[in-house]
Structures are given as C-alpha cells and as structure tokens.
N, C-alpha and C positions, 0 to 999 in steps of 0.2 A: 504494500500500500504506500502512495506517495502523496506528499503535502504538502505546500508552501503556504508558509505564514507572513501575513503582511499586518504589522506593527505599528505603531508609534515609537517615535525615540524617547528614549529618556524617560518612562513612564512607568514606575513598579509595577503597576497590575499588567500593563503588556510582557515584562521582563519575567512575570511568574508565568504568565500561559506562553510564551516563546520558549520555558525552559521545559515547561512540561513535553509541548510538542519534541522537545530534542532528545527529551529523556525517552517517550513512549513511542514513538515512529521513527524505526530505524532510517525511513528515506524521507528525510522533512530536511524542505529549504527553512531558513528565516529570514525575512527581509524586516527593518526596518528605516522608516522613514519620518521624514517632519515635514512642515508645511512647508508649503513651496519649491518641494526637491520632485524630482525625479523618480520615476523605477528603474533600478539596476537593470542591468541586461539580463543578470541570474534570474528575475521575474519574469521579464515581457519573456524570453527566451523558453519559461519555464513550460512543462504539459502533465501532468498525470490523475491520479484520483481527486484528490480535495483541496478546496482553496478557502482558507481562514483570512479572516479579516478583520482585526482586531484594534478598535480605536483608529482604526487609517483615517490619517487627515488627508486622503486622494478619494477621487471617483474610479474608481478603478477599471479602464476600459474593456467592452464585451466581451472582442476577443481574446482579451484573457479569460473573461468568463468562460468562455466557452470550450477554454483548455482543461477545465474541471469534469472531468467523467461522470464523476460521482457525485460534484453539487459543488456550488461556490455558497457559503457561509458567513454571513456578515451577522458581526454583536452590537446591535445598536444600546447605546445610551437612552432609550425611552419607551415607552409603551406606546403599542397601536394609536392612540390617540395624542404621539406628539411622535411623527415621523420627518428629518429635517435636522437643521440644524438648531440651537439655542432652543432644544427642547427641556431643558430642566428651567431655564428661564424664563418661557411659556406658559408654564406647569405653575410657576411660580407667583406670574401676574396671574393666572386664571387663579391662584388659590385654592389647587386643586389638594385634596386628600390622601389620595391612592396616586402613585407613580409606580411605574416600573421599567425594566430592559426587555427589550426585543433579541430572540436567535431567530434568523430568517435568511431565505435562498436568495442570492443576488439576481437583480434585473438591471436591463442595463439602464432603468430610470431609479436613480436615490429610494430606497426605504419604499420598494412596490410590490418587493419579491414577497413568494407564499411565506408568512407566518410559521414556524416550529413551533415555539413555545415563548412563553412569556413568563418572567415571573414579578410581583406584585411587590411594592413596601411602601411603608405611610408614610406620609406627607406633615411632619411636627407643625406647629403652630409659629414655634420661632427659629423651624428652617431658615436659609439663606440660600444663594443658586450655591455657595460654596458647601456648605452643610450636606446640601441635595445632594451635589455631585458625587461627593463623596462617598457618602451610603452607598447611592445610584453605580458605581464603580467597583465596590463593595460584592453588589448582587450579581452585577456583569459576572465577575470572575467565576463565581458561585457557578453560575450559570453554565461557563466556557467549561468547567471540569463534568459538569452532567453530559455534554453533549461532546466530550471527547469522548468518553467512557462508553458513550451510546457506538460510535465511531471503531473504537477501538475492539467493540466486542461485536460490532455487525449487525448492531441494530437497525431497523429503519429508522428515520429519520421523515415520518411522516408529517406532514403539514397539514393543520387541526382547519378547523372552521373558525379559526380568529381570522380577522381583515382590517385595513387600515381603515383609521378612520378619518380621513381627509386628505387632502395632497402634502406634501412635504414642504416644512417651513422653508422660506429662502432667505438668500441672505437680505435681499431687500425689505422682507417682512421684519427679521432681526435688524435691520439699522430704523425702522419705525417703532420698533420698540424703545432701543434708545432717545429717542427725541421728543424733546417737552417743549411746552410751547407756553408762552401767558393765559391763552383761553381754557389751558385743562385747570378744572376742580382741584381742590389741595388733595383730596382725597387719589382721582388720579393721580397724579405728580408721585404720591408715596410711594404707590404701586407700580409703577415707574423704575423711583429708586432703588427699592426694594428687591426686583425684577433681573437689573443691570449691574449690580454692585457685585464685583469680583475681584479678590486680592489681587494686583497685577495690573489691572488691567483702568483703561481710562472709563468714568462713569457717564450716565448719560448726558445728552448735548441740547444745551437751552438754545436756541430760536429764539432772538429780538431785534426786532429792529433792522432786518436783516442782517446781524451777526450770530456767531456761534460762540455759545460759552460752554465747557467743560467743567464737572463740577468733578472737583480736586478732591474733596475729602473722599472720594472714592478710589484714590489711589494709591490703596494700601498696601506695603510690601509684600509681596508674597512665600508663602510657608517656604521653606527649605527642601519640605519633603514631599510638594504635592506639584505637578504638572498638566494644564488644562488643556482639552482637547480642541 
C-alpha cells in the first residue's frame, strides 16, 4: 500500500500524523509545505493508493487527485456547516454551540467531496477563534488516527448520508468579516471583534471616511507553541 502525505510546516498536530504515517506505511511519501510554496516534484511526480491531506495551506490540483487509487482524503478544520476557509471564525460570529472537523474525499472544488465522518465538540461561552482552534485541532488528530486504523486494517471507508451545508466560505466573504464600519450597532462591532481577534495576526479594519484603521490591540504576540492555519 502506498501514501503520500501532504502537511503543513511547522505544525505539531501535522508532525504527529506525518510521523505516524512513517511509522505504519512502509511506502508513504511526506511532503510538507507553507503558504505560498510550491509542491515538490516528489508530489506532482507522485501515483499510488492514498493521498492525505492534512492542514495543507494549497488547493491541491485534480490530477493529482486522481493519482489516488484508492481515495484522496482531506481533514478539514470544520463541520458540514462551515466548509471554506475562516470556519472557526464563522462559527464564532454565528455563536454557534456545536462545532466540529470534517474527514472527506477530495473534489476538485474546496470542501465538496463525499462526507466520511465527522466528529462533534462544544462551542464554550468564553471560547475565542484561538481557544476554538485549538480544541478544533485537538479533534482533527483524534480523528486522523481512527481513519488511519480504518486504512490500515482495510476497512471501507464509506461515505455516510452527511452533506455540506452551503458552499465554501471564501476569502472575500472572510475579509467582510473583518471590516466594521460607523453604521454597524455596538453590538455588531463586538461580534466582529470577537470573530477576528487572533494572536499574531492584524485585527479587524475600521472604514471612515474613506480611510482604513486597524485596531492594534488585537495584535497580540503569538504563543511559542501554537501555529495557524
């Protein structure tokens, strides 16, 4: 049986299922990668049974899908109903309860492919998108060792009656996220901040006047030990 694993750099929960795949699949490539890079030639080049895809910051082209025999496998960061990108952050302005990760077969449109399995965890009160993530990443892995196991022992891998439920956030829906304006409610605005705020990273962006202002207190160092997707 053969594998190629495609990763995130620098990312513990990628480095634990990268090492398991090395450890239990005698013919398993590992690639990985960071935003804005390339695929090695060891990927596009690559053909055999299964292809993982694990936190990839790429869209990973068909025909490589379609060098997977046996299924191309992608671990989303969300539940059916936040399929896309900045789906804990979604999750977050909706003020939703229930989150969870998606295992599902790659298509060559973003988070379209059949459904495997899902699994479920709550949504605290004084969550943050950082808090979320976390958990959220948490379950992933959880998740990644049930469906190696299924994998490794020649399970099916059947795809249940879950389905998405919407089309996949994009990045232009996530940068309207960001953006507050004078006419939104205080109430909006909170929701907003609350929404967008992540260690690292710049917070959302006021509209006045036709200027942009960035509000600073949301950029706060980031943990030592954590890296976002």
């Amino acid at each position: 049986m053969s594998l190629l694993f495609i990763g995130k750099k620098n990312d513990p929960y990628t480095d634990d299922a990268a090492n398991t795949v090395l450890t239990l699949f005698e013919d398993a490539t590992v690639v990985r990668v960071a935003k804005g890079e390339r695929l090695p030639e060891v990927a596009t080049s690559w053909a055999g049974d299964w292809l993982i895809s694990y936190l990839c910051p790429m869209v990973l082209p068909k025909d490589l899908l379609n060098k997977a025999t046996s299924g191309a496998i992608n671990f989303h960061p969300g539940p059916p109903e936040y399929p896309g990108i900045g789906c804990t952050n979604f999750a977050i302005y909706n003020d939703e309860k229930i989150y969870g990760v998606t295992c599902h077969f790659m298509a060559s449109k973003v988070d379209t492919g059949q459904i495997i399995e899902v699994s479920h965890l709550p949504v605290y009160e004084n969550d943050s998108v950082y808090t979320l993530t976390r958990r959220c990443y948490a379950y992933q892995i959880r998740l990644f060792h049930t469906i190696m196991d299924r994998i490794l022992n020649d399970k099916p891998l059947e795809a249940g009656d879950l389905t998405w439920q919407r089309k996949p956030y994009t990045s232009t829906d996530f940068k309207k996220l960001y953006t507050i304006t004078p006419d939104m409610s205080e109430e909006e605005i909170e929701r907003r901040i609350r929404a967008t705020s992540f260690p690292g990273y710049a917070g959302p962006e006021l509209l006045l006047h036709g200027r942009k202002y960035v509000l600073e207190s949301m950029n706060a160092p980031l943990p030592p030990d954590f890296e976002t997707n």
